[in-house]
PAFI-668738 format. One record per residue (C-alpha): chain; x, y, z. Coordinates in steps of 0.1 Angstrom, whole numbers. Layout:
REM PAFI-668738
- mol | px | py | pz
- A | X | Y | Z
...
END
This chain:
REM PAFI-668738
- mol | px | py | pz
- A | 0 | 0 | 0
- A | 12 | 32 | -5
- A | 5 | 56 | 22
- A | 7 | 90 | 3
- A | -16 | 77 | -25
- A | -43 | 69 | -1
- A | -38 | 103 | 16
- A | -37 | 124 | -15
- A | -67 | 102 | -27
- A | -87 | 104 | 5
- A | -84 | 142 | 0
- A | -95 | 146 | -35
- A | -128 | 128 | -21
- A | -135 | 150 | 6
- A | -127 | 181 | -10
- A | -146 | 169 | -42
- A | -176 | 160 | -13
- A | -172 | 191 | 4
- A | -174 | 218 | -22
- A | -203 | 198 | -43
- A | -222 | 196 | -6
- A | -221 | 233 | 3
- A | -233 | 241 | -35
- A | -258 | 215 | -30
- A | -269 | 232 | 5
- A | -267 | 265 | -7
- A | -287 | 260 | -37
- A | -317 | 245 | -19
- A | -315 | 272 | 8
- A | -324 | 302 | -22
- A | -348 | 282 | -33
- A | -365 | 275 | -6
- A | -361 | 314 | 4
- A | -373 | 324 | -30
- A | -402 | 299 | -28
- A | -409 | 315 | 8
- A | -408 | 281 | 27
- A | -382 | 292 | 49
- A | -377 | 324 | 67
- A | -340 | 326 | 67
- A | -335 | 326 | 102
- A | -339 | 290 | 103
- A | -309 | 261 | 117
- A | -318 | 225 | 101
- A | -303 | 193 | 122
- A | -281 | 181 | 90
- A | -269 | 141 | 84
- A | -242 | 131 | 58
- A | -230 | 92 | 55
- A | -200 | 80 | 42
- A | -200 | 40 | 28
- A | -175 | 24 | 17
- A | -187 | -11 | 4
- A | -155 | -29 | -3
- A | -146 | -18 | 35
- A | -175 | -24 | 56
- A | -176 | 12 | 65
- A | -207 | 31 | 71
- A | -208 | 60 | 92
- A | -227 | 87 | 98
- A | -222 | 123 | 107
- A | -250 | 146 | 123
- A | -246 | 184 | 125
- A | -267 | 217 | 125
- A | -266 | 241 | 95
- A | -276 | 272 | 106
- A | -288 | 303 | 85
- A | -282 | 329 | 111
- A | -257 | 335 | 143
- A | -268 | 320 | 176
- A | -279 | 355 | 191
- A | -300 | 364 | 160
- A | -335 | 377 | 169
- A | -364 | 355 | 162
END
C-alpha cells in the first residue's frame, strides 16, 4: 500500500464532497427562500454518511446548519 496515494486520494474525495455539498446546500437554501418556505433565520439538524462497500464502513455524521448566528432575533 502506499500511504501518500491513499492520503492524497482520500483528499481529492473529501474536498470533491465538500465543495459539491455546500453548493448543493446552498442552492436548496435560495430556493426554498425564494419559494418563501423558509424564513432565513432557520438552523436545520443536518446528516451526511459515508460508505465504503469494499470496507464495511458506514458511518454517519449529524450536525446543525444554521442560516443565522446564535444570538440572532427570532
Amino acid at each position: 500500500m502506499n500511504d501518500e496515494e491513499l492520503n492524497i486520494s482520500i483528499r481529492k474525495f473529501l474536498k470533491m464532497v465538500g465543495v459539491s455539498s455546500q453548493r448543493e446546500i446552498e442552492r436548496a437554501v435560495a430556493a426554498a427562500l425564494q419559494a418563501g418556505t423558509i424564513a432565513g433565520t432557520e438552523s436545520f439538524p443536518a446528516k451526511m454518511t459515508l460508505e465504503i462497500a469494499g470496507l464495511r464502513l458506514d458511518v454517519a455524521f449529524e450536525g446543525e446548519i444554521r442560516l443565522e448566528g446564535r444570538d440572532a432575533a427570532p
